[in-house]
TIVEX-84975 format. One line per field, with one value per residue: residue in one letter; x, z, y of N, C-alpha, C in turn. Coordinates in nm, 2 decimals, always signed. Layout:
BEGIN
type = A_...
n.x = X_...
n.z = Z_...
n.y = Y_...
ca.x = X_...
ca.z = Z_...
ca.y = Y_...
c.x = X_...
c.z = Z_...
c.y = Y_...
END
This chain:
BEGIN
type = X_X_X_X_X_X_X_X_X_X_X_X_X_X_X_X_X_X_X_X_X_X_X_X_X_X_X_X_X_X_X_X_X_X_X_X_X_X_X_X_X_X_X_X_X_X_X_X_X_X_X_X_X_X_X_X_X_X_X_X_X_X_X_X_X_X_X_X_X_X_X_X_X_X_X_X_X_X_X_X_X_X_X_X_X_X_X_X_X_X_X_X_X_X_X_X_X_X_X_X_X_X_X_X_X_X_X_X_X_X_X_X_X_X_X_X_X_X_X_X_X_X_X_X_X_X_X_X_X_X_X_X_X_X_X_X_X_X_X_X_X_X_X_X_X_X_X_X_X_X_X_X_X_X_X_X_X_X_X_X_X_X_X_X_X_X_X_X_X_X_X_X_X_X_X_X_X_X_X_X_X_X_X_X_X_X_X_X_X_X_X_X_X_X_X_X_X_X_X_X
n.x = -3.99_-3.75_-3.82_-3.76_-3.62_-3.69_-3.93_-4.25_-4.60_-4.86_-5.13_-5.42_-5.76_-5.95_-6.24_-6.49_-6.70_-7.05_-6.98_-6.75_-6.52_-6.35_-6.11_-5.96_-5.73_-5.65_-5.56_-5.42_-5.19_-4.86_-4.70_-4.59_-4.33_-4.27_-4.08_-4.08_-4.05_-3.82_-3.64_-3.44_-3.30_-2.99_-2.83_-2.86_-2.72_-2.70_-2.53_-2.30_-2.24_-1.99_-1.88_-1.74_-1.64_-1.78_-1.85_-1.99_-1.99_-1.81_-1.95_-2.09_-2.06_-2.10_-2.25_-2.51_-2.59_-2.77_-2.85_-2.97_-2.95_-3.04_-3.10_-3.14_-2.94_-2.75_-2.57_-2.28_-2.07_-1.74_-1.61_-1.61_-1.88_-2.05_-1.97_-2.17_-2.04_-2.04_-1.86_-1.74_-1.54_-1.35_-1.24_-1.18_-1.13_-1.13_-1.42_-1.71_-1.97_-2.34_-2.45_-2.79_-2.94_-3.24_-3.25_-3.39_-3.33_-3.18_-3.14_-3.01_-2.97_-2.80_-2.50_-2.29_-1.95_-1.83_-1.60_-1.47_-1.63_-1.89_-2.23_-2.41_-2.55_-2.54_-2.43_-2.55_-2.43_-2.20_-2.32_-2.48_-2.71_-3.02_-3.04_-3.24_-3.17_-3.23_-3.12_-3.00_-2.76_-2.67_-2.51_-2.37_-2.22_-1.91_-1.88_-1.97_-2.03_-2.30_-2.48_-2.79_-2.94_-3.12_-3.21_-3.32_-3.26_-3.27_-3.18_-3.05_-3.05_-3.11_-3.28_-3.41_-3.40_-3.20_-3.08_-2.85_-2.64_-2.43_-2.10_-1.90_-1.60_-1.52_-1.54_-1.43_-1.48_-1.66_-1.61_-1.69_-1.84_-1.79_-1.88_-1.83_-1.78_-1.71_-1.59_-1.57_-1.86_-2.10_-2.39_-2.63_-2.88_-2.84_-2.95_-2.89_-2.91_-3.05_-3.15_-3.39_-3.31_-3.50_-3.69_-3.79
n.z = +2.60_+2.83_+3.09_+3.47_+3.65_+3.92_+4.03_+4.06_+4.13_+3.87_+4.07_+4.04_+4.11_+4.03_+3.98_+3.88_+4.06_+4.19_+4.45_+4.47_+4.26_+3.96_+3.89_+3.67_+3.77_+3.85_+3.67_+3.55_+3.71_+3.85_+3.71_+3.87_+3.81_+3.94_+3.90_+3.67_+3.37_+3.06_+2.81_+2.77_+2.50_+2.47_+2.23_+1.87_+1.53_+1.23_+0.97_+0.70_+0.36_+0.30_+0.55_+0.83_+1.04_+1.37_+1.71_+2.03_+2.28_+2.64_+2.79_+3.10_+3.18_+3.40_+3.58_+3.39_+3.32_+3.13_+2.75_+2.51_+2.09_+1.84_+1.47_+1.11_+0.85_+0.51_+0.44_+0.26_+0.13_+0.06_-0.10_+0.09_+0.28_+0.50_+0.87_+1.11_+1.43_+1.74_+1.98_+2.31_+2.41_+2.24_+2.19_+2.01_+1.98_+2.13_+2.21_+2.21_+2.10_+1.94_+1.60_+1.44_+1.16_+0.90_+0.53_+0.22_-0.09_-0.01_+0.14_+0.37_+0.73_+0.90_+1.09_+1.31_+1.44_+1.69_+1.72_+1.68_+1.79_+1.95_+1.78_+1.57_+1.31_+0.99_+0.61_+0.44_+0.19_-0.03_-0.10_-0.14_+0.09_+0.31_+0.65_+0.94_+1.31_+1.64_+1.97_+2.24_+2.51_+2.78_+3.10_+3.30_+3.57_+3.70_+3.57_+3.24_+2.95_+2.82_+2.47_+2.35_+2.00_+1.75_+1.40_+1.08_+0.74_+0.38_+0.06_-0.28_-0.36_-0.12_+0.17_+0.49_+0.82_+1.17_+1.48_+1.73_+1.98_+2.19_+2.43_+2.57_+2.75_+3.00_+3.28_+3.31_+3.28_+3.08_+2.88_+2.65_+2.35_+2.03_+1.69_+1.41_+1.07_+0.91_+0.61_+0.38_+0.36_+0.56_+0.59_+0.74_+1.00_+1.33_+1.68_+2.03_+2.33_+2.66_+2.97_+3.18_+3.49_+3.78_+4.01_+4.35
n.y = +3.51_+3.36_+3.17_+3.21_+2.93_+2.96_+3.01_+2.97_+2.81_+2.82_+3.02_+3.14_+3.18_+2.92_+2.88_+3.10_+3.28_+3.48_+3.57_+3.49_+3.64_+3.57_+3.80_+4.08_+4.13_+3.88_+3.76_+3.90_+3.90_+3.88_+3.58_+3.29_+3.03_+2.70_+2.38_+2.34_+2.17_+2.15_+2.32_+2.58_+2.79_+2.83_+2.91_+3.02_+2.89_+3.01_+2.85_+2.89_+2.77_+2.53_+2.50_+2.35_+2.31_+2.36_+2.56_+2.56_+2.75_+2.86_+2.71_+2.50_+2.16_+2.04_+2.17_+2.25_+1.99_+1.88_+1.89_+2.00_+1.95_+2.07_+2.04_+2.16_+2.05_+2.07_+1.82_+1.79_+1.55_+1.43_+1.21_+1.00_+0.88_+1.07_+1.14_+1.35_+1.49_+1.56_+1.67_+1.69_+2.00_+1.92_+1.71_+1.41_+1.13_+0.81_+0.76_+0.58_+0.36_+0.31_+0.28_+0.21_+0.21_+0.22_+0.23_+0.40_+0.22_+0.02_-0.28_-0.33_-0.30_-0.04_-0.07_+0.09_+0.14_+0.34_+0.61_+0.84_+1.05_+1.21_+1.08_+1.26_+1.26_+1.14_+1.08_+0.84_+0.74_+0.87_+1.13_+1.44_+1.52_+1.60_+1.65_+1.58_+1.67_+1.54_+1.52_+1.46_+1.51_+1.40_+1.55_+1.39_+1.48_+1.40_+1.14_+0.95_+1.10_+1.11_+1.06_+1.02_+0.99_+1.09_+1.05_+1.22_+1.14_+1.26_+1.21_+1.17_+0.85_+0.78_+0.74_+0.81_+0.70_+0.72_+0.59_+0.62_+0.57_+0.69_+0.74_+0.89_+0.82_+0.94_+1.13_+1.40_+1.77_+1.97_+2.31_+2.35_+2.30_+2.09_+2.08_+1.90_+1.77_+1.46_+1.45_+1.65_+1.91_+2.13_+2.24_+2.48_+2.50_+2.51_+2.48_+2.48_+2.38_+2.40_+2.24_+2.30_+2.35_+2.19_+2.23_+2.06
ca.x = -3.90_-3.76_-3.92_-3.69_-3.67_-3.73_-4.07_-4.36_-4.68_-4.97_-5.23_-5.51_-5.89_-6.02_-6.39_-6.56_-6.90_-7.09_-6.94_-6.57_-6.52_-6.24_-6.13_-5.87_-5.58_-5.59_-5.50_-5.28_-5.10_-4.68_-4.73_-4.43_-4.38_-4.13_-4.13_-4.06_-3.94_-3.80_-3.51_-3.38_-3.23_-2.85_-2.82_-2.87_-2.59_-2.69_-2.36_-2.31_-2.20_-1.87_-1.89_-1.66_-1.66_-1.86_-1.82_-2.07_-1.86_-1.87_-2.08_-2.09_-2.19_-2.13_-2.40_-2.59_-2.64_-2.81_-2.79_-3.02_-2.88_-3.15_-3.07_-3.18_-2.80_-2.72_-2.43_-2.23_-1.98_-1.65_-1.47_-1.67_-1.99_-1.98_-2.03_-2.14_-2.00_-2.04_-1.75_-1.73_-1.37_-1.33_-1.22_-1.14_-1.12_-1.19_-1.56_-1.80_-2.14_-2.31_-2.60_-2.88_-3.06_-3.25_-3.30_-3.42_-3.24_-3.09_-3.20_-2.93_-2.99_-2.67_-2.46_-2.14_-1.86_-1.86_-1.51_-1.45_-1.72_-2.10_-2.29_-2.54_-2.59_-2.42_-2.47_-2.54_-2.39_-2.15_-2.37_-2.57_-2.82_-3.08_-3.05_-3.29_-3.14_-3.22_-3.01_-3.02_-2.60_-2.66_-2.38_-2.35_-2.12_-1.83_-1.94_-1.98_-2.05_-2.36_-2.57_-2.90_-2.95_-3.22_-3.21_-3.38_-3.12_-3.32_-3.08_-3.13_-3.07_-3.10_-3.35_-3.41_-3.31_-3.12_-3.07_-2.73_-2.61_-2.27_-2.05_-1.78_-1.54_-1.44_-1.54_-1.36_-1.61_-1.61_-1.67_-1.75_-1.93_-1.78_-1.97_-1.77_-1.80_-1.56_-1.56_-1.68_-1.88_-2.25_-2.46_-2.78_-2.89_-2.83_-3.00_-2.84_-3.04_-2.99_-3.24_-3.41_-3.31_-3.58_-3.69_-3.87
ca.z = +2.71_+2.90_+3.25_+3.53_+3.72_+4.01_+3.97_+4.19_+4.02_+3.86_+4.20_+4.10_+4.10_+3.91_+3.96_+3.93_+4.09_+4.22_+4.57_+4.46_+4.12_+3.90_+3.82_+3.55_+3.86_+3.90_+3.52_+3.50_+3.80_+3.79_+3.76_+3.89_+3.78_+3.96_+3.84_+3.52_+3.26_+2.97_+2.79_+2.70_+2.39_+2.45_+2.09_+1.72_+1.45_+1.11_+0.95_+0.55_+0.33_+0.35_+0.66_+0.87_+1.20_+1.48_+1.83_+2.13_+2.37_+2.79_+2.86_+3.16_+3.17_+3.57_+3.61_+3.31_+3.32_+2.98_+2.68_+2.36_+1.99_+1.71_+1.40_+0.99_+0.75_+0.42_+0.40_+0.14_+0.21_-0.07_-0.14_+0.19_+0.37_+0.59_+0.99_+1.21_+1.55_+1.85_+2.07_+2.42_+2.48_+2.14_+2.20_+1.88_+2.03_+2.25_+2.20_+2.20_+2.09_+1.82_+1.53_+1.38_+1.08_+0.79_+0.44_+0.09_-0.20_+0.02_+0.22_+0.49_+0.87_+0.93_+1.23_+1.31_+1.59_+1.70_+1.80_+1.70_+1.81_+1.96_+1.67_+1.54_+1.15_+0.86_+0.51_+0.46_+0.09_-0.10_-0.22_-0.07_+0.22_+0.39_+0.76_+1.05_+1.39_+1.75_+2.04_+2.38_+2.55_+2.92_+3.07_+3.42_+3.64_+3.77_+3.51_+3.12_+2.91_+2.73_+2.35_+2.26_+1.89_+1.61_+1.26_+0.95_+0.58_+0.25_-0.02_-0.42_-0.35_+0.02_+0.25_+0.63_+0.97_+1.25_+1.59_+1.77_+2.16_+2.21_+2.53_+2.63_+2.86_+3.11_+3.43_+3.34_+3.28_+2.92_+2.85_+2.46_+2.23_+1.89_+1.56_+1.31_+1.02_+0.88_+0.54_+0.29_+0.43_+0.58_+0.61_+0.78_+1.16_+1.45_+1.77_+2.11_+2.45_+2.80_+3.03_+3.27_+3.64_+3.81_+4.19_+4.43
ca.y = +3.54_+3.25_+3.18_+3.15_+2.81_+2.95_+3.04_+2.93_+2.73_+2.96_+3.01_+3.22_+3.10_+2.84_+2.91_+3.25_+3.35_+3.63_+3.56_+3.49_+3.67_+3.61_+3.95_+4.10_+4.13_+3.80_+3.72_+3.97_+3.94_+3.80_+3.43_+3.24_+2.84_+2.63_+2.21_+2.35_+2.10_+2.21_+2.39_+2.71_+2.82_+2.89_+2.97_+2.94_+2.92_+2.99_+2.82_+2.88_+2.66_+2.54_+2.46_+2.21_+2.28_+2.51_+2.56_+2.62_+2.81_+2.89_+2.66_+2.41_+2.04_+1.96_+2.29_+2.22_+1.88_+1.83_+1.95_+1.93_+1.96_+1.99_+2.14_+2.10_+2.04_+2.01_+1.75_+1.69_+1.46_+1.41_+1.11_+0.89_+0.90_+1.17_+1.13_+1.47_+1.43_+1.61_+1.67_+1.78_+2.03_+1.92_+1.58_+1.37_+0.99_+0.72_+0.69_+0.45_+0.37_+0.21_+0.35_+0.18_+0.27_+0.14_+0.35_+0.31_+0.18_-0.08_-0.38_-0.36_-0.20_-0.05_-0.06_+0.11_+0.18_+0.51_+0.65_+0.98_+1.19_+1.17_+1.09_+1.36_+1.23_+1.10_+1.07_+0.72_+0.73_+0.97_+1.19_+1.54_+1.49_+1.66_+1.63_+1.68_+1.65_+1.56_+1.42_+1.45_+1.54_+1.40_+1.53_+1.35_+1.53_+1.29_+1.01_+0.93_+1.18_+1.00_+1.09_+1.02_+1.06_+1.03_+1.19_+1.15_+1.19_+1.27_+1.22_+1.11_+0.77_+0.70_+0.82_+0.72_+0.78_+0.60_+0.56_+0.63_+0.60_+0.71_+0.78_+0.97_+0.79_+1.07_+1.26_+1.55_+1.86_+2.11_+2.39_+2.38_+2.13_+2.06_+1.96_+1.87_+1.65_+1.36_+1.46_+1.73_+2.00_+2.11_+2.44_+2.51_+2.59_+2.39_+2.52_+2.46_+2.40_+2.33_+2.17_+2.40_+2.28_+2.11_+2.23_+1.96
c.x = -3.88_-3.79_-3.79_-3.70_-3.68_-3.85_-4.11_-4.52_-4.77_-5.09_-5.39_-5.64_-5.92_-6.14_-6.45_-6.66_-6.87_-7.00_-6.75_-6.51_-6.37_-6.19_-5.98_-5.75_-5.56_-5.52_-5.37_-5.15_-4.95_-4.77_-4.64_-4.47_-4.26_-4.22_-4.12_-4.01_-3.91_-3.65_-3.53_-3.25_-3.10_-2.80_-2.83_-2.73_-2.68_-2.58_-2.38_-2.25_-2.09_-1.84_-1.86_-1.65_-1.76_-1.85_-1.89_-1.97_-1.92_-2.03_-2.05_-2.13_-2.20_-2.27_-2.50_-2.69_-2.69_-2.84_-2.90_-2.96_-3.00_-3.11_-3.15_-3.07_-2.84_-2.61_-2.39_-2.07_-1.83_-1.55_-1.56_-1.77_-1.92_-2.01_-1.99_-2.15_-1.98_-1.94_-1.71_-1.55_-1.30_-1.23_-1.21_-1.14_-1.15_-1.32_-1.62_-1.95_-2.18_-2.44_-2.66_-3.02_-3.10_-3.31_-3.34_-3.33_-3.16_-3.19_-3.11_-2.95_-2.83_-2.62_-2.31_-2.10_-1.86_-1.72_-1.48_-1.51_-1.87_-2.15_-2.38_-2.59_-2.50_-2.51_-2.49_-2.46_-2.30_-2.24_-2.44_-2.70_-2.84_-3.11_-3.11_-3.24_-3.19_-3.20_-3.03_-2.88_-2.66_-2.50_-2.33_-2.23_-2.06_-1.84_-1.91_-2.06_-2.16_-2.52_-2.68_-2.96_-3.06_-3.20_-3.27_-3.33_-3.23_-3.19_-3.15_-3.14_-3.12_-3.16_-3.44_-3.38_-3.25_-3.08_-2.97_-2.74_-2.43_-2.23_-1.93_-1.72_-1.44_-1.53_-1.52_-1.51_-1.56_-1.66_-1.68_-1.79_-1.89_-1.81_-1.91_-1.81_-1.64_-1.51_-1.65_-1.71_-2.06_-2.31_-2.59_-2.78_-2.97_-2.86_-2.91_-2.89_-3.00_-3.11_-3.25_-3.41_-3.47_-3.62_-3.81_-3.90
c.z = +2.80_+3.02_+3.34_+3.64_+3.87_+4.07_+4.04_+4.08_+4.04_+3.96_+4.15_+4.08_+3.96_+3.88_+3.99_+3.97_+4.16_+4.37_+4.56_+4.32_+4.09_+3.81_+3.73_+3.66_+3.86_+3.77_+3.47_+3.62_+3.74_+3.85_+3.75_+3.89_+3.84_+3.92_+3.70_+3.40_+3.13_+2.91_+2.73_+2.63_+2.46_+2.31_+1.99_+1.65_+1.33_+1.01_+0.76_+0.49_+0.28_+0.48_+0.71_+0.99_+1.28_+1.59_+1.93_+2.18_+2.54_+2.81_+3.00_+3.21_+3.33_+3.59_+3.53_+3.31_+3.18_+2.88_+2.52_+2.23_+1.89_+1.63_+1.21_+0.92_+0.65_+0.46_+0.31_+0.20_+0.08_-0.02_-0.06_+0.24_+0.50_+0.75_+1.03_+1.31_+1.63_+1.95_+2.18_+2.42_+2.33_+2.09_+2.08_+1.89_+2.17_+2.27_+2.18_+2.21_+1.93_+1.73_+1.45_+1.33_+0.98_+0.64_+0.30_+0.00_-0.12_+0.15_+0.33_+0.62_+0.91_+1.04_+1.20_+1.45_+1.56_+1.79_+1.81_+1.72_+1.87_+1.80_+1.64_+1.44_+1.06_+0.77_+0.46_+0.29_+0.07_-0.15_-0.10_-0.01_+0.28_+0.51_+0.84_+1.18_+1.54_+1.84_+2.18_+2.47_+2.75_+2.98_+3.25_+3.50_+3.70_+3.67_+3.37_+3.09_+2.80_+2.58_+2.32_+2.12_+1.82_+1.51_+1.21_+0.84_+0.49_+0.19_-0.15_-0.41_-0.22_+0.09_+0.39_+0.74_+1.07_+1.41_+1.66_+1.93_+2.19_+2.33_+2.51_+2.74_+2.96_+3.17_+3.40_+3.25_+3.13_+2.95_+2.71_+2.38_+2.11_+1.78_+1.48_+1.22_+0.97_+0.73_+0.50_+0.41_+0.49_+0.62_+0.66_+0.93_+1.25_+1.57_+1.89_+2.25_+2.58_+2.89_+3.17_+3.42_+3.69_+3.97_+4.23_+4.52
c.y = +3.41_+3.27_+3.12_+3.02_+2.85_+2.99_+2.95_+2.88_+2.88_+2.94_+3.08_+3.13_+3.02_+2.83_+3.03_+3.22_+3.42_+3.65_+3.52_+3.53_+3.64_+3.76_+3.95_+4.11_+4.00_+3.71_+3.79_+3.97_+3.86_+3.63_+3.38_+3.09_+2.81_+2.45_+2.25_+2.27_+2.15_+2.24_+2.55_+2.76_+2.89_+2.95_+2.88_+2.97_+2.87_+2.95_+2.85_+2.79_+2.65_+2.52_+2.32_+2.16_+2.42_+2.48_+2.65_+2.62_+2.82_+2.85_+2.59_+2.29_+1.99_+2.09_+2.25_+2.15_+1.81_+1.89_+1.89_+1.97_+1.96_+2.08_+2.02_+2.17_+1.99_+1.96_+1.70_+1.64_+1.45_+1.29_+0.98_+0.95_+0.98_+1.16_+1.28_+1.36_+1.52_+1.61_+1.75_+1.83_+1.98_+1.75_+1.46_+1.18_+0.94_+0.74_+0.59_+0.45_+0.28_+0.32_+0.24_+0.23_+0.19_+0.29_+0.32_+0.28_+0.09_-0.17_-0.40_-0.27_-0.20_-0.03_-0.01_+0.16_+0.35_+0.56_+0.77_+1.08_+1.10_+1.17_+1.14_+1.30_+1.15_+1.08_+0.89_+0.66_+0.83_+1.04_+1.30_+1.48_+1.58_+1.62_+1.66_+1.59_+1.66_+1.47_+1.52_+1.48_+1.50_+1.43_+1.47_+1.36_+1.40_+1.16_+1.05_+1.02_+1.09_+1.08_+1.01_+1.06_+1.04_+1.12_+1.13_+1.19_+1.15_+1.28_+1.17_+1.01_+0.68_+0.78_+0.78_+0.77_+0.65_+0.68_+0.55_+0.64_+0.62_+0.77_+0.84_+0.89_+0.88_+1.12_+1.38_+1.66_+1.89_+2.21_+2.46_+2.23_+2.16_+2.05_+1.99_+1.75_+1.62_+1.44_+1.58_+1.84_+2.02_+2.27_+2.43_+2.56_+2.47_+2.51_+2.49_+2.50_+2.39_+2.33_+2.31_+2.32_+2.25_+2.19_+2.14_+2.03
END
């Protein structure tokens, strides 16, 4: 059951004796937490395969604020290496960011421009890949819309993870997040979070 952030820290005794007992009320009583850090599950999507696009809905990122994404995809990608991409309102360009990864069967640390989407994954080759995902969606009301990413891609030839930071150039608010891939298709279950407000 998720805990509400307004919740008060746990008070009851921390030392029993004969003269101040800890008794079974005070264990059982309501224990309210506020300073809570954390998230709570907005939802899962079991997606099957074939899968091209999905869409978290009524959400809000000026309320929200932040936003986690973890999920484990098959991607197969056809024709080109496939990039997942996250997109606030469903937004398709003007991004920016870069990724850095390194993987086996090759001696090169790759870097690339990031325009069409937050970057969740990619396939680093043509070929089927096992994806584990997690990224971070700050979504700073009034400001840049900005991703923290990491994955790790099992595939037959190529297997590694990489390191993405991608922006959003816009202010304007959403109220839906995107993930789509470039090519091909992906199946599995991506989770969807949102940061539990904070009280001082």
């Amino acid at each position: 059951m998720a805990l509400s952030p307004s919740d008060n820290l746990i008070t009851h005794k921390k030392v029993s004796s004969e003269v101040s007992p800890v008794n079974c009320g005070d264990w059982n009583a309501n224990h309210d937490i506020k300073n809570l850090m954390g998230y709570i599950l907005i939802e899962e999507r079991v997606l099957p395969a074939g899968t091209t696009s999905t869409t978290f809905s009524g959400l809000d990122g000026d309320i929200d604020e932040e936003y986690l994404i973890e999920g484990n995809i098959d991607l197969i990608p056809v024709s080109a290496a496939s990039f997942v991409y996250l997109r606030p309102n469903g937004i398709s360009s003007g991004y920016k960011g870069s990724r850095y990864g390194s993987y086996s069967g090759t001696t090169a640390v790759g870097t690339a421009d990031i325009t069409a989407g937050l970057l969740l994954t990619f396939s680093p080759v043509v070929e089927a890949c096992y994806c584990c995902i997690n990224s971070v969606l700050k979504c700073n009301p009034g400001r840049y819309k900005l991703l923290h990413s990491r994955d790790t891609v099992y595939g037959a030839t190529r297997t590694g993870g990489s390191i993405s930071n991608s922006a959003l150039p816009s202010s304007e608010n959403f109220d839906n997040l995107v993930i789509v891939c470039s090519t091909g298709s992906f199946s599995g279950t991506i989770r969807l979070w949102k940061k539990i407000p904070v009280e001082v």
